[in-house]
C-alpha positions as semicolon CSV with decimal commas, in nm:
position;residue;x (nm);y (nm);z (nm)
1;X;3,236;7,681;-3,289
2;X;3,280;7,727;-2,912
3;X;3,460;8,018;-2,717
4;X;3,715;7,731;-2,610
5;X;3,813;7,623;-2,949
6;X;3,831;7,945;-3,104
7;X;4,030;8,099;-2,872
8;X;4,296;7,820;-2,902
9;X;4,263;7,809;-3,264
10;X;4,362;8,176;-3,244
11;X;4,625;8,142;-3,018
12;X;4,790;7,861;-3,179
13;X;4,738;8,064;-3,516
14;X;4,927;8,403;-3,349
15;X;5,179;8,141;-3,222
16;X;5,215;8,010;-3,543
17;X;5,293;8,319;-3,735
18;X;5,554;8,422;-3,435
19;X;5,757;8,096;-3,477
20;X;5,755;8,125;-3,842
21;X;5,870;8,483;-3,852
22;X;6,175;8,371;-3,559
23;X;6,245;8,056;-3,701
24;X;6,265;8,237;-4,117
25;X;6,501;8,501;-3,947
26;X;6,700;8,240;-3,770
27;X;6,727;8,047;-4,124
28;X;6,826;8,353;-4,332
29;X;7,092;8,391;-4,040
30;X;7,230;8,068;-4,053
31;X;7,244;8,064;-4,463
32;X;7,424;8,408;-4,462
33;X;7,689;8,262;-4,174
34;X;7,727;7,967;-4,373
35;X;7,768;8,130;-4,716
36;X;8,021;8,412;-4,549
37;X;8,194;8,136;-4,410
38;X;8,250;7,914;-4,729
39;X;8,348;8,239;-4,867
40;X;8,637;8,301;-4,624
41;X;8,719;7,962;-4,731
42;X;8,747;8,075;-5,065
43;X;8,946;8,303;-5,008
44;X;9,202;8,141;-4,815
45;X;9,268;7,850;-5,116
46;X;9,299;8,150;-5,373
47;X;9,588;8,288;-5,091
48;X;9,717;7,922;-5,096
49;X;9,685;7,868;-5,486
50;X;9,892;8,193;-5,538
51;X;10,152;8,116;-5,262
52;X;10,218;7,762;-5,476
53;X;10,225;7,910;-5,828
54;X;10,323;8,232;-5,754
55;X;10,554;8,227;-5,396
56;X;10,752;7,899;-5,504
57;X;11,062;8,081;-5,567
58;X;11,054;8,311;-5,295
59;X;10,951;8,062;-5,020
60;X;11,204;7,796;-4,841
61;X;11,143;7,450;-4,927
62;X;11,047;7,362;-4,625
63;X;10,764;7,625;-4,608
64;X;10,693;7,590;-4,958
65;X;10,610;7,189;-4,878
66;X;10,420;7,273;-4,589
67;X;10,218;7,539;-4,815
68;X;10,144;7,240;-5,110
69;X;10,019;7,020;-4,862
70;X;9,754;7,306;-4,712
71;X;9,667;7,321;-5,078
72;X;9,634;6,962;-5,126
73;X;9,380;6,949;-4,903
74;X;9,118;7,137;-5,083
75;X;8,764;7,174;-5,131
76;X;8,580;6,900;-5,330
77;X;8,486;6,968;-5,675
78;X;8,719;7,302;-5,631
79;X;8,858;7,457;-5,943
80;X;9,151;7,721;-5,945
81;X;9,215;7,938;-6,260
82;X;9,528;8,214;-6,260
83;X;9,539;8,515;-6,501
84;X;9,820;8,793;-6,584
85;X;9,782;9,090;-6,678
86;X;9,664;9,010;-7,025
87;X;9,376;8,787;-6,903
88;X;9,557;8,519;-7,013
89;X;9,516;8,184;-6,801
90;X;9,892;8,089;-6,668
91;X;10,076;7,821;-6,456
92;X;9,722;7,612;-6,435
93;X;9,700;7,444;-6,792
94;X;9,365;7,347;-6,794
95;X;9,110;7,601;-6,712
96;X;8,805;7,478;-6,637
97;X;8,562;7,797;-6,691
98;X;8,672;8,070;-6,967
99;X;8,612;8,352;-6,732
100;X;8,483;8,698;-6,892
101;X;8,694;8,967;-6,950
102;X;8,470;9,181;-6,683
103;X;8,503;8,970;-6,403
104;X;8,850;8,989;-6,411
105;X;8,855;9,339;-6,442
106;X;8,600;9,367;-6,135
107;X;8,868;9,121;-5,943
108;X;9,129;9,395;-6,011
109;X;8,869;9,666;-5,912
110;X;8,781;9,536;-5,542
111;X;9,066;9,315;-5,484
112;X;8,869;9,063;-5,333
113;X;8,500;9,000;-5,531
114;X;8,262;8,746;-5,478
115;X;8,025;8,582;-5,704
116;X;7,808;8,299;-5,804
117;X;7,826;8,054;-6,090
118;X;7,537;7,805;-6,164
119;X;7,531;7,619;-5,830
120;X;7,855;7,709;-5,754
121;X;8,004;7,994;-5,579
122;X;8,328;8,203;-5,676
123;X;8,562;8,420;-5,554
124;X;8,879;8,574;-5,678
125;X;9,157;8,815;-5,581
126;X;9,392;9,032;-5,713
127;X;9,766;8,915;-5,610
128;X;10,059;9,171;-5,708
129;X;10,359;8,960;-5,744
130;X;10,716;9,069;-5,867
131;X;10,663;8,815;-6,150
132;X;10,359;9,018;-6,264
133;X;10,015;9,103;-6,154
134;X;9,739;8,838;-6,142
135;X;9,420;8,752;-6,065
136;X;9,308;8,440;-5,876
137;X;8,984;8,237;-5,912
138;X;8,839;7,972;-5,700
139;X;8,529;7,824;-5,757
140;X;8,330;7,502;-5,562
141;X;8,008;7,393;-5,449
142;X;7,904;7,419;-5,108
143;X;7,797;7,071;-5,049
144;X;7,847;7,050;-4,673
145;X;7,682;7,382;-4,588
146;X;7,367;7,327;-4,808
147;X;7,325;6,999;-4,600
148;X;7,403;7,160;-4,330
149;X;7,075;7,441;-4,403
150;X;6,866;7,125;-4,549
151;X;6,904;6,984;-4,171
152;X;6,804;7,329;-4,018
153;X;6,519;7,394;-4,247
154;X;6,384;7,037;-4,135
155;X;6,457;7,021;-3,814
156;X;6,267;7,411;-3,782
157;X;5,978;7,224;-3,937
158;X;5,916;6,952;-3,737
159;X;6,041;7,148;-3,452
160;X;5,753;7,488;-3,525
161;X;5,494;7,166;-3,615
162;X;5,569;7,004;-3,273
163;X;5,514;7,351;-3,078
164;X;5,229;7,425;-3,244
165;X;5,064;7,072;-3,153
166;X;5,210;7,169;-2,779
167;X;5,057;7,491;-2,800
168;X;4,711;7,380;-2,912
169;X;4,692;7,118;-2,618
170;X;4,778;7,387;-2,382
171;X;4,602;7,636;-2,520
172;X;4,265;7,421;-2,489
173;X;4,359;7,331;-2,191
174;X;4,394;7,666;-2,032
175;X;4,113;7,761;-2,240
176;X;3,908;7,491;-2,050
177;X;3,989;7,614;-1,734
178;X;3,941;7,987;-1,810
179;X;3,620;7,967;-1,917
180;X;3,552;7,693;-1,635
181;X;3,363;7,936;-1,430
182;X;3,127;8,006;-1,771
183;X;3,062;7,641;-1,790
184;X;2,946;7,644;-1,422
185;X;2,710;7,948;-1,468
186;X;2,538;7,773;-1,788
187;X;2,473;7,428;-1,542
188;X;2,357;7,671;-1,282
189;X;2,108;7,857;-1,499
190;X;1,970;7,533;-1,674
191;X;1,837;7,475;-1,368
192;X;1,648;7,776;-1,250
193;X;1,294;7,768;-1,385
194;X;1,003;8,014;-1,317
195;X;0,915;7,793;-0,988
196;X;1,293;7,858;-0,832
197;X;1,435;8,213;-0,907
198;X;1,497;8,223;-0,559
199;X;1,811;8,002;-0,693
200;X;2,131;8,249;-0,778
201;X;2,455;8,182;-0,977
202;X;2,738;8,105;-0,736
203;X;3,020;8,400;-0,779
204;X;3,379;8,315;-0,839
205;X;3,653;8,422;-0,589
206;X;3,806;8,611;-0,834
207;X;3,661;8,957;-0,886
208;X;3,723;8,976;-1,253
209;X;3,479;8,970;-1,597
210;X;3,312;8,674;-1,473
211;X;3,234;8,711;-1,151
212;X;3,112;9,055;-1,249
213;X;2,891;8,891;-1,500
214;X;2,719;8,647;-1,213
215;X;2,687;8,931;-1,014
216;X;2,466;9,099;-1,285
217;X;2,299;8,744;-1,384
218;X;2,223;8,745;-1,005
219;X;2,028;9,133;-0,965
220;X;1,895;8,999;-1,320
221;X;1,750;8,726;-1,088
222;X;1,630;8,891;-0,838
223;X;1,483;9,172;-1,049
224;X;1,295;8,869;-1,231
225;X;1,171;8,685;-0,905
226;X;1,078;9,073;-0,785
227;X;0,846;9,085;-1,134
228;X;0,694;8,718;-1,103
229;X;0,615;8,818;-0,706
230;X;0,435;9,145;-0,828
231;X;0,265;8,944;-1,073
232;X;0,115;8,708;-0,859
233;X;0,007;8,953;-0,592
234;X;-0,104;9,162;-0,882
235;X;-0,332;8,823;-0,993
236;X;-0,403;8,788;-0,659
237;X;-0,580;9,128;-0,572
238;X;-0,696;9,179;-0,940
239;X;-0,877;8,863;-0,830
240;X;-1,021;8,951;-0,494
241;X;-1,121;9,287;-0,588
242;X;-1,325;9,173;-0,920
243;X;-1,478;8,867;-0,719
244;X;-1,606;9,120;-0,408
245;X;-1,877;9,278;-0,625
246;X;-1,920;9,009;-0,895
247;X;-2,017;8,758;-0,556
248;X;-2,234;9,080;-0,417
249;X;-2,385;9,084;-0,764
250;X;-2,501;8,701;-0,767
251;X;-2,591;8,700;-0,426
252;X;-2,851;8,910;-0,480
253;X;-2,965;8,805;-0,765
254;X;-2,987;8,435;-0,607
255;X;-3,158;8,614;-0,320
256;X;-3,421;8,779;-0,472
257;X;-3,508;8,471;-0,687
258;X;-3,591;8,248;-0,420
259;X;-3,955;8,426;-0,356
260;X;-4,167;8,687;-0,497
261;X;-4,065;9,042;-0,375
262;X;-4,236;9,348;-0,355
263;X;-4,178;9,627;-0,610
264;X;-3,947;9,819;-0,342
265;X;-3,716;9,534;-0,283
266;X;-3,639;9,459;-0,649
267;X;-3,572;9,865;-0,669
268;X;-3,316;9,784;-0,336
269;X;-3,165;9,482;-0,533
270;X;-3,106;9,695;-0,847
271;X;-2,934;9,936;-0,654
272;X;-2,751;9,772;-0,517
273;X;-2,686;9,583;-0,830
274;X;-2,561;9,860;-1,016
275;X;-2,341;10,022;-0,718
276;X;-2,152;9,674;-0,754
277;X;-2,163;9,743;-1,162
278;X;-2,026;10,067;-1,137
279;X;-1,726;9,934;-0,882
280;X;-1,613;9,676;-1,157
281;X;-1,612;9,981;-1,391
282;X;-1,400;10,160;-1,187
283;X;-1,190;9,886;-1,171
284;X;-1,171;9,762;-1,551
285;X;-1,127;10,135;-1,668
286;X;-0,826;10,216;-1,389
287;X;-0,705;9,908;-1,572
288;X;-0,745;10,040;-1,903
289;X;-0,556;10,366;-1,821
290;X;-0,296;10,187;-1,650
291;X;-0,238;10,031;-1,989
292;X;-0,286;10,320;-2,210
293;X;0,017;10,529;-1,985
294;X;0,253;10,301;-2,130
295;X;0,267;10,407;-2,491
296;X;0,565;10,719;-2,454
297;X;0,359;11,013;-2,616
298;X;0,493;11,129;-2,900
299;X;0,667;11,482;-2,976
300;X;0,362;11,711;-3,050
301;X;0,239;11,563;-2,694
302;X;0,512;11,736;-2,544
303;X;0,582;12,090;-2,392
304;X;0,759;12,298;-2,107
305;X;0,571;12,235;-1,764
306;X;0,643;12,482;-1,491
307;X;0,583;12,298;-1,198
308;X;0,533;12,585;-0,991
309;X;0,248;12,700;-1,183
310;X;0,119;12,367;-1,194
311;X;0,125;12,311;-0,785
312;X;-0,026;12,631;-0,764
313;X;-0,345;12,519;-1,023
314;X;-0,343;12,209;-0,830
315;X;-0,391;12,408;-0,507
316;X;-0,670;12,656;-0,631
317;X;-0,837;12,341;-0,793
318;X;-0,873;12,165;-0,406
319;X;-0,933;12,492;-0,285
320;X;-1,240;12,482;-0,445
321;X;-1,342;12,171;-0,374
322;X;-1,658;12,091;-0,135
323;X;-1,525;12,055;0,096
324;X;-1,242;12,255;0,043
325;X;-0,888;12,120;0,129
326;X;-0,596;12,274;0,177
327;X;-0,281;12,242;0,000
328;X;0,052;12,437;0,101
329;X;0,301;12,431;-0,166
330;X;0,649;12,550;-0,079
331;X;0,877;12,708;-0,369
332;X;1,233;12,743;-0,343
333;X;1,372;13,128;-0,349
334;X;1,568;13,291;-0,570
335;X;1,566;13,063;-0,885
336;X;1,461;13,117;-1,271
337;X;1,183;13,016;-1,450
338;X;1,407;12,773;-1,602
339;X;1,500;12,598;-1,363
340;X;1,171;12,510;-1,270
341;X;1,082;12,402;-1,620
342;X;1,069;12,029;-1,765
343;X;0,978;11,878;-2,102
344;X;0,686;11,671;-2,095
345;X;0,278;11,595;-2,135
346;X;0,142;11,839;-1,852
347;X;-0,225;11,635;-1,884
348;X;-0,058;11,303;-1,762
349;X;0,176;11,511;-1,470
350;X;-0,105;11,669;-1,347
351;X;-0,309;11,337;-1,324
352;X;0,023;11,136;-1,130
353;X;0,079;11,489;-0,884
354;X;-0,287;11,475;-0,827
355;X;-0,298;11,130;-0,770
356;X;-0,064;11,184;-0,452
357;X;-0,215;11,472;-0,332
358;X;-0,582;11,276;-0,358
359;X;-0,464;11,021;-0,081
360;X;-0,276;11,265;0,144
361;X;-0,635;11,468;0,191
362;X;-0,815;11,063;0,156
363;X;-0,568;10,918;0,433
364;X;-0,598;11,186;0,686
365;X;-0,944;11,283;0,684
366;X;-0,904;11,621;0,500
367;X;-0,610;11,780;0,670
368;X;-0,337;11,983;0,515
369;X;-0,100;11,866;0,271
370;X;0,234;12,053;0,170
371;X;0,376;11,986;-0,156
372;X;0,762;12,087;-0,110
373;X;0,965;12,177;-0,446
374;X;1,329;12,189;-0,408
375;X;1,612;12,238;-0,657
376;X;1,881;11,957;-0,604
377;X;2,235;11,831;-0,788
378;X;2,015;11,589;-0,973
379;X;1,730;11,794;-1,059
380;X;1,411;11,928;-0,944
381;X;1,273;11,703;-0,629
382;X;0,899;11,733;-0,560
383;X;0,802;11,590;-0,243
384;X;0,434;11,576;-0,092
385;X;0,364;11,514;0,300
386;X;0,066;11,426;0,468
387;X;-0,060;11,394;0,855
388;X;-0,225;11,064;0,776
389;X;-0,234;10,690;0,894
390;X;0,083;10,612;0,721
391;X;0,199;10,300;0,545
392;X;0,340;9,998;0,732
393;X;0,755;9,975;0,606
394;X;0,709;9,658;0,504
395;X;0,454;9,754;0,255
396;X;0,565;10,083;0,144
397;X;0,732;9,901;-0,189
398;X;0,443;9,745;-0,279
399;X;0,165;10,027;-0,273
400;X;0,296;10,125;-0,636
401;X;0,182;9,795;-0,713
402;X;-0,181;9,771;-0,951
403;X;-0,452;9,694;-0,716
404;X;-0,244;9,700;-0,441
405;X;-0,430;9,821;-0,121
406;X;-0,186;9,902;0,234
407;X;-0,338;9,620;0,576
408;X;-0,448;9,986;0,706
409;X;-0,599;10,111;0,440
410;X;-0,905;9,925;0,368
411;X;-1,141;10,122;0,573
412;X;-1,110;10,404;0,283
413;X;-1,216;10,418;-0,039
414;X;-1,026;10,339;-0,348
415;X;-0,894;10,014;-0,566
416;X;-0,522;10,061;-0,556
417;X;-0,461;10,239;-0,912
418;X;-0,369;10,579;-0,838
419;X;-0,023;10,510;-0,685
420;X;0,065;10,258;-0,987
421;X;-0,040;10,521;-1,282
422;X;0,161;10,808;-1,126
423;X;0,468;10,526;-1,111
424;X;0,422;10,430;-1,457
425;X;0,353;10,821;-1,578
426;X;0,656;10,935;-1,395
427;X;0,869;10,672;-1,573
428;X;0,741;10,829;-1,904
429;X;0,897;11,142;-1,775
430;X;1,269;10,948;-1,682
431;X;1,102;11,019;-1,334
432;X;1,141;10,801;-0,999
433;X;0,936;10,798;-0,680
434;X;1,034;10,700;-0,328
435;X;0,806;10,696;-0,015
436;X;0,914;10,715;0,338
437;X;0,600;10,687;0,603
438;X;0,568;10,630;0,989
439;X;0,277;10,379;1,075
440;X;-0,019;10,620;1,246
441;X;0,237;10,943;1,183
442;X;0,190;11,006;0,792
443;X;0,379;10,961;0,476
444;X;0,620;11,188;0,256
445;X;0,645;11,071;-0,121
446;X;0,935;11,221;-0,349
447;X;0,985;11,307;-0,714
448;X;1,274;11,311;-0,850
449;X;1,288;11,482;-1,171
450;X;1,625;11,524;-1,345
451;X;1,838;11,737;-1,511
452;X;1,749;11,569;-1,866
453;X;1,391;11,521;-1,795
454;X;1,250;11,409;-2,149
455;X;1,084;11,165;-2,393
């Protein structure tokens, strides 16, 4: 079932139960009002049948006709009963009901007592006279009130049925054009295929739930055309750096077949033959490790890494190096051991730290590097500066890319995997990395680490 008809079954179903509750409460109203009502009507006749039975010879005759023709005018299907003291029925002959002994004596208890007999209802009074004491009963059916309630009852009906019809058409209605905006997003996204994710969702001008939810269909977007770009360029220089020596490697080979060589120049072709060979396994198995840093290492994997002590390894291990570089690590004063600390796999840290210290000494011909630690509001923030050739800004997001070399950089060395494992291995640590370079000046990548750096 659609969002559109469920909501408007729902909202006809809570308008529904509303109505009924008002329109039962303004029924049990009306049938009290009317039943008080006939009651009171009741009672006057029983006033009127004891002033004519009972008031005759106290009244003038000219009261005492206007009295009998009040009475005359009674209730239809009425029926008036009069007893003394003794319960006996007097003045009215014919009694229509024989009327228990203990409804009389309630009469005389309250004075005024009502009651209901069959499908009639009853009231009677207690009326001290001089003649005696008695006790007046009037009984009838309320025919004009119960079709007065039959005519409410139906008229609720059809009435609660006809707003609940209204309510349904305007609830789909509004429903419709609430979710309007949804409809326009689902048109919008059946068109955008893998060819056109440069297409976005148009926002609403309402900044509600909606237009919230384009704007995060829209960074969904572009995080998607972002991935299919990296893709392609990945394809794209996985391509070109696999065909270099694999069109070296035939070359040769085509070369040297054309004529007989001498013993020297097949020993130059298979050199150069298997300098090619070992560049594609360089490649394939930066490839390979690119793929393996993705599994999250499990808990025996993991353990407390002081990076201080690890910078400083890291710069006795280059120290020693042929020839040796040098590599100035600055430590922030005044702080614990723990603060320096971080849960992780110190083989795989070392390896992305490394990486970035590799290029600073690659990129600027062996000159100093300082690796900077710093303790910040978000955590511990490693950064690592060089004096090299730098990385062109418009590039600078793309070096973390696999196989990803900078315009300047192809003059050194190297196959564009280093930067994209320490990405990847710093993710596995809840890590990020940022670079900020000058063209010709150098380059300055940082580490954040946070405060919950785990697995």
């Amino acid at each position: 079932m659609k969002i559109r008809h469920r909501l408007s079954l729902q909202f006809t179903l809570i308008s529904g139960i509303i109505l009924t509750t008002v329109f039962v409460i303004i029924y049990l109203l009306s049938a009290r009002f009317v039943r008080n009502n006939f009651y009171k009507q009741l009672e006057g006749r029983a006033l009127l049948t004891a002033e004519v039975y009972l008031e005759k010879d106290e009244l003038t005759k000219m009261k005492f006709l206007e009295i009998e023709k009040s009475y005359q005018q009674g209730i239809p299907g009425e029926s008036s009963n009069i007893y003394d003291s003794n319960n006996h029925a007097v003045f009215i002959e014919q009694a229509k009901y024989d009327w228990p002994a203990s409804l009389l004596d309630n009469i005389r208890k309250h004075q005024t007592y009502r009651f209901s007999f069959r499908d009639k209802y009853g009231l009677g009074i207690y009326y001290p006279d001089n003649q005696g004491d008695f006790v007046v009963i009037v009984t009838a059916r309320n025919a004009a009130g119960e079709q007065q309630l039959s005519y409410l009852l139906w008229s609720l009906v059809i009435m609660g049925l006809i707003a609940l019809a209204v309510t349904y058409g305007m609830s789909q209605w509004y429903a419709s054009r609430a979710l309007r905006p949804i409809q326009n997003i689902n048109r919008e996204v059946k068109k955008i295929r893998a060819t056109s994710l440069h297409q976005r969702v148009q926002r609403g001008s309402n900044k509600d739930e909606i237009d919230e939810l384009a704007l995060h269909f829209n960074e969904l977007l572009a995080h998607m055309e972002n991935a299919f770009e990296m893709q392609r360029s990945f394809v794209s220089n996985a391509s070109h750096e696999l065909r270099t020596p694999l069109t070296t490697i035939i070359g040769e080979i085509e070369v040297t077949m054309q004529k007989q060589r001498s013993a020297a120049e097949y020993q130059q072709t298979l050199e150069t033959l298997l300098g090619e060979s070992e560049k594609l396994k360089v490649i394939t198995d930066g490839l390979l490790q690119l793929t393996r840093v993705d599994a999250v290492p499990d808990a025996s994997q993991l353990e407390p890494i002081r990076l201080d002590e690890m910078l400083e390894a890291l710069r006795i291990s280059w120290s020693h190096q042929a020839p040796a570089n040098e590599l100035i690590v600055k430590l922030p004063a005044n702080t614990t051991p723990e603060q320096l600390t971080l849960q992780g796999n110190p083989q795989l840290l070392a390896v992305a730290i490394n990486n970035i210290i590799k290029n600073g000494f690659k990129f600027s011909g062996n000159t100093p590097v300082t690796a900077t630690l710093e303790i910040t509001s978000e955590g511990l923030l490693l950064s690592i500066s060089d004096n090299g050739i730098g990385i062109p800004e418009a590039e600078q997001e793309r070096v973390f890319m696999p196989l990803y070399r900078a315009s300047n950089a192809h003059a050194y060395t190297g196959y564009g995997i280093g930067l994209a494992m320490t990405r990847k291995i710093l993710q596995l640590h809840q890590a990020r990395i940022t670079v900020s370079s000058v063209a010709g000046q150098g380059t300055t990548f940082h580490c954040w680490f946070s405060n919950l750096t785990s697995f």
